[in-house]
C-alpha positions as CSV (number, residue, x, y, z in Angstrom):
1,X,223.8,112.2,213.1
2,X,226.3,113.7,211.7
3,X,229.7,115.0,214.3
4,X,229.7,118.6,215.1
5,X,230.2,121.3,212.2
6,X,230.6,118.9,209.1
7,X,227.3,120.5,208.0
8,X,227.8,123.4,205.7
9,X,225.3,126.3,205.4
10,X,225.6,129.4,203.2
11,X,225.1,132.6,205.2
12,X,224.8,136.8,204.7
13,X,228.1,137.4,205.9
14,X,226.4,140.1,208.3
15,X,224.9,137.8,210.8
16,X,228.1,136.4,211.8
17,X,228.7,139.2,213.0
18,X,231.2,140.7,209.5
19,X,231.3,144.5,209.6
20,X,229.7,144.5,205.9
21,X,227.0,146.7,205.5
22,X,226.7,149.7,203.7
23,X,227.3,152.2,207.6
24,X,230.1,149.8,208.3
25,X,228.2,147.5,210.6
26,X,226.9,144.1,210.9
27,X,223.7,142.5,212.0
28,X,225.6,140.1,214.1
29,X,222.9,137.0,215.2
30,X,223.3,135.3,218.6
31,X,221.4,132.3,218.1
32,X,222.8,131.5,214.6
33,X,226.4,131.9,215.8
34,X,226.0,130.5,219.3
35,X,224.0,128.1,218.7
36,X,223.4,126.5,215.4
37,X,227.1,127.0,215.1
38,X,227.8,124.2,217.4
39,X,226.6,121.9,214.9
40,X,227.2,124.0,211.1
41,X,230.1,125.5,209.2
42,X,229.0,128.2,207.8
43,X,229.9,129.7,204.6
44,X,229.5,133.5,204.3
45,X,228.7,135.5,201.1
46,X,228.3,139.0,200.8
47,X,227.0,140.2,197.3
48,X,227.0,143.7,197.9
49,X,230.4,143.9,199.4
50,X,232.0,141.1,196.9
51,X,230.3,142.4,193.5
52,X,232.6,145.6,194.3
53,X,230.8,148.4,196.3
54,X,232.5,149.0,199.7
55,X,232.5,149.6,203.0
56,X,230.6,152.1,203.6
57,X,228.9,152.5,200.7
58,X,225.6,154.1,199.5
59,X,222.3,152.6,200.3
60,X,220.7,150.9,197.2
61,X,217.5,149.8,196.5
62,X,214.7,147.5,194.1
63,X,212.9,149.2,191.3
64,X,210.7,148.8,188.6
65,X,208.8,145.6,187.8
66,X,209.0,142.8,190.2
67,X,209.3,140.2,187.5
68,X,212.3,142.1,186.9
69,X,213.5,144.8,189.1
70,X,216.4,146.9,188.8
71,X,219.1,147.7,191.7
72,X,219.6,151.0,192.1
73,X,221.4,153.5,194.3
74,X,219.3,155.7,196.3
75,X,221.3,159.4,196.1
76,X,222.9,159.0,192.9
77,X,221.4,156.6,190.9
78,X,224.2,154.3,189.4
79,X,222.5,151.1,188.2
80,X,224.1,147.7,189.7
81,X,221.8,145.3,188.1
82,X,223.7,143.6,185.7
83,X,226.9,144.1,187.4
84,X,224.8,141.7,190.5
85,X,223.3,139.8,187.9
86,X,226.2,138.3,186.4
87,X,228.2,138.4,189.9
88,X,225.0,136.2,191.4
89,X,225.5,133.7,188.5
90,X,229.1,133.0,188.8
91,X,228.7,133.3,192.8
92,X,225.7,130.6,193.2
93,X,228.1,128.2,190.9
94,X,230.8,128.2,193.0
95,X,228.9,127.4,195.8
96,X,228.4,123.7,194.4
97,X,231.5,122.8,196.0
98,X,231.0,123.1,199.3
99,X,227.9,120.8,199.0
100,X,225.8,123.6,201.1
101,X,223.1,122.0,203.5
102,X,221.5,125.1,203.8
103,X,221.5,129.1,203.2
104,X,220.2,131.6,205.6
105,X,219.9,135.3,204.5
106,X,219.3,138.6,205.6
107,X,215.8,139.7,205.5
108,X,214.5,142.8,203.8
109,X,217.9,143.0,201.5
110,X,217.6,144.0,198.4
111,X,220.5,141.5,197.1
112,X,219.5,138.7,200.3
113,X,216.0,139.4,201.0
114,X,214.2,136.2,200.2
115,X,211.0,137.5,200.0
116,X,208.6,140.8,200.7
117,X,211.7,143.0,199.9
118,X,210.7,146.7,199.0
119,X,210.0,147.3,195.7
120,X,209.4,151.0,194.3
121,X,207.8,151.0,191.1
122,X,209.6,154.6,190.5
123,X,212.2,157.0,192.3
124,X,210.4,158.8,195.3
125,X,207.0,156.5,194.6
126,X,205.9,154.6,198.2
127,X,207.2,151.0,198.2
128,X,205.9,147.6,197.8
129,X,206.6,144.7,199.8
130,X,206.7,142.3,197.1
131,X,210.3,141.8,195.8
132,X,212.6,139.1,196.2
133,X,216.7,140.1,196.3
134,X,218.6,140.1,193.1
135,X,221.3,137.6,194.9
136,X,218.7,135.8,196.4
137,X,216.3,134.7,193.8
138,X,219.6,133.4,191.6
139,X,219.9,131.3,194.8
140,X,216.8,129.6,194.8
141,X,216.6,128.8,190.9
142,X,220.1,127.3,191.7
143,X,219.2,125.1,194.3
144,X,215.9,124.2,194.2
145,X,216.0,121.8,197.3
146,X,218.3,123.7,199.1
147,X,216.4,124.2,202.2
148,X,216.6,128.4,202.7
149,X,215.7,130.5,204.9
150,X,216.1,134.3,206.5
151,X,217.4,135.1,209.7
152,X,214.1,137.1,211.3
153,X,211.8,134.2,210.5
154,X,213.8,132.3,212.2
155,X,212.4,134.1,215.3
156,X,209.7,131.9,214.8
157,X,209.9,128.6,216.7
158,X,207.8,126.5,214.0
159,X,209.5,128.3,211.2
160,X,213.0,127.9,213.2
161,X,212.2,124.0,214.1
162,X,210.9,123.5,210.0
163,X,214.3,125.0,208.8
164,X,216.3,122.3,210.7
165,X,214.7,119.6,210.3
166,X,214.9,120.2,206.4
167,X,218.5,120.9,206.7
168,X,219.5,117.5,208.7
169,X,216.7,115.9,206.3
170,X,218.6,117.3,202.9
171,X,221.8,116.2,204.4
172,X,220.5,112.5,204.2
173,X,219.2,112.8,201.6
174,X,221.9,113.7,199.8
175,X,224.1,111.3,201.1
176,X,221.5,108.7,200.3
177,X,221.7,109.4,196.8
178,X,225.5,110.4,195.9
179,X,227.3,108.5,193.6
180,X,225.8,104.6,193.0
181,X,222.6,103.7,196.0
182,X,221.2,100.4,196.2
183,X,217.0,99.9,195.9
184,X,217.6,98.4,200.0
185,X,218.9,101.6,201.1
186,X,216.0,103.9,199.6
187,X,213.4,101.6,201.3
188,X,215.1,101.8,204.6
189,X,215.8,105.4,204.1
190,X,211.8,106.0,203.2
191,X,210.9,103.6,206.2
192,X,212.9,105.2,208.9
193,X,211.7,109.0,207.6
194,X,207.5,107.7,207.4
195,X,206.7,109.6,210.6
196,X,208.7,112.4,210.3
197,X,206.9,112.8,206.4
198,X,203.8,112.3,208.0
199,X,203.9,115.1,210.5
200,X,204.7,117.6,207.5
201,X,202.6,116.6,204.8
202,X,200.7,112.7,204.8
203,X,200.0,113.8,200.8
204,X,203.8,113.6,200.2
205,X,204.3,110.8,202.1
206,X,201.7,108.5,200.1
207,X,203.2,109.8,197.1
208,X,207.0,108.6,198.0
209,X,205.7,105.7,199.1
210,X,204.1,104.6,195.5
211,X,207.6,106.5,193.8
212,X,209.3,103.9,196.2
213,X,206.9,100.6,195.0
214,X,207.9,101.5,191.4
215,X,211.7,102.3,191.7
216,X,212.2,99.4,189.4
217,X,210.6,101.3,186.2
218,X,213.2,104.3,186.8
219,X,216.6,104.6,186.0
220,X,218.7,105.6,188.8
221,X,218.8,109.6,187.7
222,X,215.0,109.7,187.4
223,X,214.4,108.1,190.7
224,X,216.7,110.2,192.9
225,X,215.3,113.6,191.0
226,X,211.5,112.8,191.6
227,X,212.3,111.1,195.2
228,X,214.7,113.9,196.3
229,X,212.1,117.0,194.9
230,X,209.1,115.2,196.7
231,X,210.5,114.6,199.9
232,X,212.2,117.8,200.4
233,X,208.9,119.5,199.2
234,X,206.9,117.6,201.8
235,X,209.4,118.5,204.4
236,X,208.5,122.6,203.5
237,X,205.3,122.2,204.4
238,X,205.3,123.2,208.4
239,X,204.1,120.7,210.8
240,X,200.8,121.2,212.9
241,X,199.8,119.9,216.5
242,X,197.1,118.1,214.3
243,X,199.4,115.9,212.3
244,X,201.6,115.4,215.6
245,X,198.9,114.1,217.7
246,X,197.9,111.7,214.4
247,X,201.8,110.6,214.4
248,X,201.9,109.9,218.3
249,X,198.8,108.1,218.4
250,X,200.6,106.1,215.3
251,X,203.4,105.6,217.3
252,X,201.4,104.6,220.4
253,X,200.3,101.9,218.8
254,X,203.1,100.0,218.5
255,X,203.2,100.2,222.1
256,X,199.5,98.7,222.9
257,X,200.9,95.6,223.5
258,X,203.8,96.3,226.4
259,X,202.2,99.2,228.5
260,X,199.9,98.4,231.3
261,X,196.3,99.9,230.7
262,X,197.0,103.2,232.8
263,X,200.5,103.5,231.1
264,X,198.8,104.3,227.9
265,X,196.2,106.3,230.4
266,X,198.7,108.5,231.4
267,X,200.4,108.8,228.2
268,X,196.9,109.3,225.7
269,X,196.3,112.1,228.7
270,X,200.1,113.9,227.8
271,X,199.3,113.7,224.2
272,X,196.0,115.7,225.1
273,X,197.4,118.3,227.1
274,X,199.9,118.4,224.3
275,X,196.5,118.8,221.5
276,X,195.4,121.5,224.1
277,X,198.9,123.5,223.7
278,X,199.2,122.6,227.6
279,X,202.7,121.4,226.5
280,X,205.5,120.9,224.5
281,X,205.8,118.3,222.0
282,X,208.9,117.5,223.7
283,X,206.8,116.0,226.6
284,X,205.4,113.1,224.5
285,X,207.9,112.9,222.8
286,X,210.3,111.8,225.7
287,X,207.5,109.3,227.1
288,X,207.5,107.7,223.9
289,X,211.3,107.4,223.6
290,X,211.7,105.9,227.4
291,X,208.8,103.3,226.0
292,X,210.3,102.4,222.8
293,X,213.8,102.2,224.2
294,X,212.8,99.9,227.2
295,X,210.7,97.2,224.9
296,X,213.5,97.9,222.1
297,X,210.5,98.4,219.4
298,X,213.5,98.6,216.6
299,X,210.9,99.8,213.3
300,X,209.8,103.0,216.2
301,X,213.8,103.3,217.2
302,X,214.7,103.8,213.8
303,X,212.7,106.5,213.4
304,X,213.6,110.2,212.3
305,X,210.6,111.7,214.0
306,X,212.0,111.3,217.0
307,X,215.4,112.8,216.6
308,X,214.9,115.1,213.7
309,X,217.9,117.3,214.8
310,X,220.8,117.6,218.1
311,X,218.3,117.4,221.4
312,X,220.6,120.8,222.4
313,X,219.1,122.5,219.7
314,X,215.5,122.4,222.2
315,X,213.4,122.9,219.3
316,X,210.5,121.3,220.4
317,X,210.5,122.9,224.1
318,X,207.7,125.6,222.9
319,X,204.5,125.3,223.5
C-alpha cells in the first residue's frame, strides 16, 4: 500500500468545501475530506468558476439534444458551450500530469454531473434526466480507465466500497505497467489480484487470464492496453454476496488441510450468516486472515482480496 496522500484524485472543487458555486457556497463533503483524505491528495477543478463566470454567478443549464447539448444561462440566455467545450479540452490535458488515480464530481451539474443531469429539450419545456455534464463527459473520453465517480453515489456503501477498490486497483496497475515491465511481474501481478477479479466479474478474470498465457504474441504496448482496459473494466462491475461467498469458499480451501473439522464448522457457518446478510463481509473476512496468517499460506497472503484498500477506510463493515 501505498503511504498516506501520495494518491491523487481529481475533485469538483465544491466538495472540499471551496465557496464556488454559482450563490457563493460550497457543497462541502465530510466523508470525502475527513476521511478519504487521510489517504488522497486531491486535486480540485472548477469548470464553471475557471472557464470565467464568477462568483456568484447566474444559474446555467443543459439544452437541446443529449448527443449534443448546449450550456445555457437560465435568465438571460448567453450560450457557454463552446467557451466549456474548448476550456474542458485544454483542462482534461493538463490533468495528465498529476497521474490522477481518480475523479469524483458533483452530481446533477450541468459541467460535473456524470450522469442523469437535466436536460430541457427547449426554454421553459419540463426536463429530462438524461444528460451527462459538458466538463464531465470530456473527462471520461479522456480517461477511459480512470475509475470516476460522483459524490451522492458515493452514499452508497457498495457503490462507495466499488470506487475504492478501483482506485487502489488503477494505482497498481499503473505502476505495474509504467515505463519497461517484465512478463514475471504481470503474472504475479494477475496472481495476487485472481480473487479480488473474481468477486467483480469471473468473465473478466478468465479473460486476463488467457491475455496473460499469450503475452508472448504481444508487443509490450498491446499487452498493457488490452490487460489494463480488461481488468479495470472487470473491476466496474460491483461485487455481489454471491461471488463473495464463491471467493471465500475458494479461499477456504486452501485451508482444508490445517483447520480442525469444527474450525471449518464454525467458519462455513460465518460465511452463511454472511450469504444470509446476517453480517458483514468483514466478519469472514477477518477469520480467514487470522487462518491464513497463522499457517503462513503465502499464495492466500498475497492476495488483494483481502486488503483491497486502508482497514480504516471500514468498507466492508455493512451489512
Amino acid at each position: 500500500m501505498k503511504e498516506k496522500n501520495e494518491i491523487k484524485i481529481g475533485i469538483s472543487a465544491c466538495l472540499l468545501g471551496e465557496k464556488v458555486r454559482f450563490d457563493s457556497g460550497h457543497k462541502h463533503d465530510h466523508f470525502i475530506t475527513d476521511t478519504l483524505g487521510m489517504f488522497f491528495k486531491f486535486v480540485p477543478v472548477c469548470p464553471e468558476i475557471e472557464v470565467g463566470m464568477g462568483v456568484p454567478r447566474e444559474t446555467v443549464n443543459l439544452q437541446g439534444d443529449v448527443s449534443s447539448p448546449r450550456m445555457i444561462g437560465t435568465k438571460s440566455g448567453e450560450d457557454w458551450t463552446e467557451r466549456m467545450r474548448v476550456y474542458s479540452e485544454k483542462r482534461v490535458k493538463q490533468l495528465e500530469k498529476y497521474n490522477l488515480r481518480g475523479y469524483i464530481l458533483k452530481k446533477d451539474s450541468p459541467s460535473c454531473g456524470l450522469e442523469r443531469v437535466k436536460l430541457y429539450a427547449r426554454p421553459g419545456a419540463a426536463p429530462e434526466r438524461k444528460a451527462r455534464g459538458l466538463y464531465a463527459d470530456r473527462l471520461v473520453k479522456q480517461f477511459p480507465l480512470l475509475p470516476i465517480e460522483e459524490e451522492g453515489r458515493l452514499n452508497d456503501p457498495v457503490l462507495r466500497e466499488n470506487f475504492i477498490v478501483r482506485v487502489f486497483a488503477y494505482d497498481r496497475l499503473c505502476r505495474l505497467f509504467s515505463g519497461s515491465y517484465k512478463r514475471g511481474a504481470v503474472m504475479q501481478f494477475h496472481a495476487a489480484h485472481k480473487y479480488l477479479l473474481l468477486a467483480h466479474s469471473p468473465k473478466h478474470y478468465q479473460e486476463l487470464g488467457k491475455l496473460v498465457a499469450d503475452i508472448k504474441n504481444y508487443n509490450p504496448s498491446d499487452f498493457a492496453e488490452n490487460y489494463s482496459r480488461l481488468f479495470m473494466e472487470g473491476l466496474s462491475l460491483k461485487s455481489t454476496v454471491a461471488k463473495n461467498v464463491n471467493v471465500l469458499h475458494h479461499i477456504l480451501g486452501f485451508l482444508k488441510k490445517q483447520l480442525t473439522s469444527d474450525e471449518k464448522k464454525y467458519l462455513l457457518s460465518i460465511i452463511e450468516d454472511y450469504r444470509e446478510e446476517l453480517v458483514p463481509l468483514i466478519v469472514p473476512i477477518t477469520l480467514i486472515r487470522q487462518y491464513v496468517e497463522k499457517f503462513k499460506v503465502e499464495y492466500i497472503q498475497d492476495q488483494y482480496y483481502l486488503n483491497p484498500h486502508p482497514k480504516e477506510l471500514m468498507l466492508r463493515n455493512h451489512v
